[in-house]
C-alpha positions, 0 to 999 in steps of 0.5 A: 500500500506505502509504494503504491501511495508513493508512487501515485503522489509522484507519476501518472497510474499507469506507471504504477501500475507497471512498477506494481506488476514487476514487484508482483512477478518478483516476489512471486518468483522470490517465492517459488522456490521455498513452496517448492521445497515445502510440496517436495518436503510434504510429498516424501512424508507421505508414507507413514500408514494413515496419518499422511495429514498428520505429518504434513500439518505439523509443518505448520503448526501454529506457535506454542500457545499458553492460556491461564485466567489471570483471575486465578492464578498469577504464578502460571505466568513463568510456566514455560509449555513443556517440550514437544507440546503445542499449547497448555489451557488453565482455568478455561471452557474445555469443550471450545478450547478443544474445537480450537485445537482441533482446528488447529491442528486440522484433524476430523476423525477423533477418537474418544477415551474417558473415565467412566465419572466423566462421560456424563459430563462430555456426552454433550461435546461428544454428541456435537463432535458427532453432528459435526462428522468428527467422531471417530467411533463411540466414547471409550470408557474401557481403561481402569485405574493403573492402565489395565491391560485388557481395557488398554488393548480395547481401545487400541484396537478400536481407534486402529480400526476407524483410523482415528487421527487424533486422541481425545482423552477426559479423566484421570491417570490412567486414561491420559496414559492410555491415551499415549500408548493408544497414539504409539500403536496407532504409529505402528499398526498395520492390521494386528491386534494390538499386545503390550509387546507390540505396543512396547516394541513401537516405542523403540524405533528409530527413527520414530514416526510422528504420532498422531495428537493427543488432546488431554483434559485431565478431571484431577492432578495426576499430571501424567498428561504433562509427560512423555512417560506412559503406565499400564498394568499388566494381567499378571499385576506388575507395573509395565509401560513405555516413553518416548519424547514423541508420546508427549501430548499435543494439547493439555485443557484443565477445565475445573468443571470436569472435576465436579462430582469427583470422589474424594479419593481422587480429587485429594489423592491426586492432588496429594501426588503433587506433593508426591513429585515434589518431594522426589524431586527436592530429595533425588540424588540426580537434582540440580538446584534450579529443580529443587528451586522448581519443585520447592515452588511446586510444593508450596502452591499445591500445599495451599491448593490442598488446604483450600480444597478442604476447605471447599472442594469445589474452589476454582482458585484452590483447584488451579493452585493443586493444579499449576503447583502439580504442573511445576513438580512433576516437570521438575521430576521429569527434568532428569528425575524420574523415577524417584525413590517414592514413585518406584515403591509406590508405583509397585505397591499400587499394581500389586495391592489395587490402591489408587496411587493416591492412597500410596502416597498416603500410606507410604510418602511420610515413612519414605521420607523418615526412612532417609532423613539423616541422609537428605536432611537440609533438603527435607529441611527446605521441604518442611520450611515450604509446608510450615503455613502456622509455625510463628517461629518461636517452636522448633520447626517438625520434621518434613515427615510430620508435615506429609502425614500431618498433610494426609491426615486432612484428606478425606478419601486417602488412605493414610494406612496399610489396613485402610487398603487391606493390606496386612503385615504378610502380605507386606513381608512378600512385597519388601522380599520382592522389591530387595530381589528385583529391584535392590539395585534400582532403589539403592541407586534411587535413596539418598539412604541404601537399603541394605536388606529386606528387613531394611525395607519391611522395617521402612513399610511398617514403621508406625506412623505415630513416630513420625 
């Protein structure tokens, strides 16, 4: 427009007309060459089974994008979207901002996966997706706590089945992690039926695919929507899974609405597994002190995000305090971290016994934490200073180990011990022979303090929490 004024205020038009001509051919040509390497480029991705529109439009994926209501939470402002990711919404409608992904991310045949307490709350979105020819197939509500397998392989199969070109998960741990294992097969299959082996072996490609997107909107604290790292429980019981940088979801959408009617066990005992990843992460023998940084923030907002919910469940502002803290901690463990000693146990402990990981964190995160307190203590002494909401100074300040159960026995819903999940003193005597034989070397590598025998890790698991 500038030129074309110029030009008119000194010759006639048809001069400018003229010069606007070759200005245009230019250009045009300045322009050939970059289209023709983006077709060419395009053209040698289209090979990869039926996700040909998938690789081609993450060429031109827009920015990463980061919403969160500033009415809310002001401290999201410094969160950075984890790698690989193309946007994180807080505090916003789940239901348009996913449409607005899904747009964006020009998908039109979307496979859904939901917690079975969520899909009263979606039946609506997923019946617009329906009118609107985007449904791949009927909702999956198949995936049970921890990721079990059968559940997990159902939902394989049937998104390989329609083709499905993006994930929609809605709920908990589980289905966000079902949800990647879900996208890894998607990358692999080509006409069997899905296994875990088959599943495990995808991640191990190189190089590895692009996987179709995942759109997460997670109904609690999990966070498990915020990692690469994907869980699942086998038929016979043992913690299993997968990770790879490309199984990082596309999208995360926290809506509080979804958290409504949640039971007690899980909106507090997720939330609590931010405390959880904090902890590891402050305490891991791997931790810089930029993650300690990073996690010791995480603590103190999601301590206050718990606290607020007891308060009032249904506290927007609570909620997303739980929620950003969670965010802060689990990128902090997953910085290098991951697993801490806490997760390892407890991640075991879960798939053997059938208790919410939650509870785990319940039962066993105060006696982890005592177990090696000589040996992390001016960390735990950050952490019991980050937990401290009433000590006027005056009183010695607790151990960090008081604070955590201290913290739990608040909790409606969560275990706070082994009998409150049926598991009695033999069954726990197995558990530690277990982990010492299988896993002595990996928890030893994990614990500022080594166990040195199963005793030792008995002794740990049964320490009454009244000493603490």
């Amino acid at each position: 427009i500038l030129p074309t004024r110029w030009l008119l205020q000194r010759t006639n038009t048809a001069v400018t007309v003229l010069v606007m001509v070759l200005l245009s051919s230019l250009s045009t040509l300045l322009l050939l060459p970059p289209l023709l390497f983006f077709s060419a480029t395009s053209d040698g991705f289209l090979t990869n089974n039926n996700y040909n529109k998938r690789m081609t439009t993450t060429m031109s994926r827009p920015p990463r994008r980061l919403t969160i209501d500033k009415r809310l939470a002001a401290e999201g402002e410094a969160l950075p979207v984890p790698p690989g990711m193309d946007g994180v919404h807080v505090g916003v409608p789940f239901d348009s901002t996913a449409l607005y992904e899904m747009e964006q991310l020009n998908v039109s045949n979307v496979y859904v996966m939901a917690n079975k307490s969520s899909k009263p709350m979606v039946e609506h979105f997923v019946k617009t997706l329906k009118e609107m020819g985007f449904l791949a197939a009927p909702i999956n509500c198949d995936v049970s706590m921890g990721g079990a397998e059968d559940g997990l392989l159902t939902a394989c199969n049937e998104a390989a089945e329609v083709k499905a070109d993006c994930v929609l998960t809605i709920g908990g741990g589980a289905v966000q992690d079902a949800g990647k294992l879900v996208r890894l097969w998607l990358s692999a299959a080509d006409g069997e039926k899905a296994t875990v082996k088959g599943i495990q072996a995808a991640q191990n490609r190189d190089p590895m695919p692009p996987l179709p997107p995942q759109i997460c909107c997670p109904n609690s604290f999990a966070m498990a929507e915020l990692t690469h790292v994907a869980g699942l429980v086998t038929r016979d019981n043992v913690k299993s899974g997968a990770s790879h940088p490309n199984m990082m979801p596309t999208v995360v959408i926290f809506d509080t609405t979804l958290s409504r009617g949640l039971p007690d066990w899980v909106r507090f005992g997720t939330a609590l597994r931010g405390i959880e990843h904090a902890i590891g992460a402050i305490c891991h023998p791997k931790a810089t002190s930029d993650i300690r940084t990073r996690a010791l923030q995480g603590l103190v907002l999601v301590n206050k995000g718990l606290k607020g919910m007891v308060e009032n469940q249904d506290s927007e502002a609570a909620q997303v305090n739980c929620y950003l803290g969670g965010w802060m901690a689990i990128r902090a463990l997953n910085t290098g971290c991951y697993p801490s000693i806490a997760h390892l146990i407890q991640n075991h402990y879960s798939a053997r016994f059938n208790v919410h990981q939650g509870s785990c964190s319940g039962i066993l995160s105060a006696r982890i934490l005592e177990y090696h307190r000589q040996k992390s203590l001016l960390y735990q002494i950050t952490i019991a200073r980050a937990l401290d909401t009433g000590n006027d100074g005056d009183q010695p300040l607790p151990h960090a180990a008081t604070f955590v159960s201290d913290l739990v026995a608040t909790l409606p819903g969560v275990a706070k011990d082994h009998a409150d999940a049926n598991v009695d003193e033999e069954m726990l005597r197995e558990f530690a022979e277990y982990m010492y034989n299988q896993h002595g070397e990996k928890l030893n590598r994990l614990s500022p303090k080594p166990f040195c025998s199963a005793e030792d890790f008995l002794e740990m698991l049964t320490r009454p929490i009244a000493t603490l």
